[in-house]
C-alpha positions in Angstrom: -18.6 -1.6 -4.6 -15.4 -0.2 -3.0 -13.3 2.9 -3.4 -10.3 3.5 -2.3 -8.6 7.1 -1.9 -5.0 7.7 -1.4 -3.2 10.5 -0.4 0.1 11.6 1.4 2.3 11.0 -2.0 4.7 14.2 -2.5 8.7 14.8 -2.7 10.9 13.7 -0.3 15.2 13.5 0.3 16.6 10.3 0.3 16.5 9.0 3.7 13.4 11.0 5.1 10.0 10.0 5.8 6.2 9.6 4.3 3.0 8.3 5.4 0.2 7.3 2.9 -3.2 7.0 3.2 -6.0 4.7 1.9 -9.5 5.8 2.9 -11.8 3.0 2.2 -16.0 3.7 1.1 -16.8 0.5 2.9 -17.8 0.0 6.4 -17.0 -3.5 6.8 -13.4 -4.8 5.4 -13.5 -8.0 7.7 -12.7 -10.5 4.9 -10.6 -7.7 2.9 -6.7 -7.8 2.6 -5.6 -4.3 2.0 -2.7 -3.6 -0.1 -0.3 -1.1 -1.6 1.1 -1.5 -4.7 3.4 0.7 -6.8 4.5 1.5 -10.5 7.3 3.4 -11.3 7.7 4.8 -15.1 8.1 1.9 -18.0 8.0 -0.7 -15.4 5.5 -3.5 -14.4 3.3 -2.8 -11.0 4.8 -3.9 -8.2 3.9 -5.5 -4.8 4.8 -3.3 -1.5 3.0 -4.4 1.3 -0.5 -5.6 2.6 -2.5 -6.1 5.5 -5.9 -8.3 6.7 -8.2 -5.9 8.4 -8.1 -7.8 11.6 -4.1 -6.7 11.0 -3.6 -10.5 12.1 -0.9 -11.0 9.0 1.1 -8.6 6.7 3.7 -9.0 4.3 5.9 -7.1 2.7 8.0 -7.0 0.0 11.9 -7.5 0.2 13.0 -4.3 -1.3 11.3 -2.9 1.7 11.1 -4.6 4.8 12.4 -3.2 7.5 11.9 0.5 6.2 8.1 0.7 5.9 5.6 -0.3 7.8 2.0 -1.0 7.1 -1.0 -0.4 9.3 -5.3 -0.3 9.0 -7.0 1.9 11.3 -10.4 0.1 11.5 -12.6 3.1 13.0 -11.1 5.4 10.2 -11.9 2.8 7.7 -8.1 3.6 6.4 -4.8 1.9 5.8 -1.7 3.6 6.1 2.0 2.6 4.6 4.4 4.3 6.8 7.7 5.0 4.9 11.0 5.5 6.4 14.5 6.0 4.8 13.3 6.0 1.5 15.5 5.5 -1.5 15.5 7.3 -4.8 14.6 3.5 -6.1 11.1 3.9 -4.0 10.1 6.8 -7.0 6.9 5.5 -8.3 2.9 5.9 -8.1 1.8 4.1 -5.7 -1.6 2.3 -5.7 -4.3 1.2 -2.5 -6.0 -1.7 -3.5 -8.3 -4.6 -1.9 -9.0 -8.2 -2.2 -11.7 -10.4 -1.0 -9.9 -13.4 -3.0 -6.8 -13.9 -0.7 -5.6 -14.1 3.2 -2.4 -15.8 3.1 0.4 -14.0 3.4 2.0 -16.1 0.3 -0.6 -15.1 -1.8 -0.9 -11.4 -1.0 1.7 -10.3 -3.8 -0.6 -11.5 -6.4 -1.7 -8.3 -7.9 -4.6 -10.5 -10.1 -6.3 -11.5 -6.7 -6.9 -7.7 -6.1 -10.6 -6.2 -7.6 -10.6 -3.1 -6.1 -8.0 0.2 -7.1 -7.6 3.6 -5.8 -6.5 6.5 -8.0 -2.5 6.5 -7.3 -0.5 9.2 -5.2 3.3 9.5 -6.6 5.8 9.5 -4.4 9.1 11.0 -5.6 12.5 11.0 -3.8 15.3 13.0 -4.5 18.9 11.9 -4.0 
């Protein structure tokens, strides 16, 4: 079994910063992809951006390349989304999850490959 805890959500200003945090119960993600996903209010979840744990391929989503940045600190057991000049359109909960079913970067944004979900954190930002 594997649970996943986020944290770091909060309110920001257009244009600032935030770093989220996904602390993982398992020891041993090597055939994992990590993943964060995000919902805002009355819309359908959303891919962001994921990661394998040996960090050998990530992929984000268009709406936010180039701004954030995802990372997996192995000896933490924790995955971090790193997000810079956010938008007011980046509002929304946003959801760790993992997946033993895909490694493929094209395959990553499929949100039915992923098993395993974390609680949420909701990031606002404020224009």
């Amino acid at each position: 079994q594997v649970q996943l805890v986020e944290s770091g959500g909060g309110l920001v200003e257009a244009g600032g910063s935030l770093r989220l945090s996904c602390e993982a119960s398992r020891r041993t993600f090597s055939n994992y992809v990590l993943a964060w996903f995000r919902q805002a209010p009355g819309n359908e979840r959303e891919f962001v951006a994921a990661i394998t744990w040996s960090g050998s391929i990530t992929s984000y989503a268009d709406s936010v390349k180039g701004r954030f940045t995802i990372s997996r600190d192995s000896a933490q057991n924790t995955v971090l989304l790193q997000m810079n000049s956010v938008k007011p359109e980046d509002t929304a909960a946003y959801y760790c999850a993992a997946s033993k079913r895909t490694t493929t970067a094209q395959s990553m944004a499929i949100i039915r490959l992923y098993d395993y979900w974390g609680q949420g954190t909701q990031v606002t930002v404020s224009s």
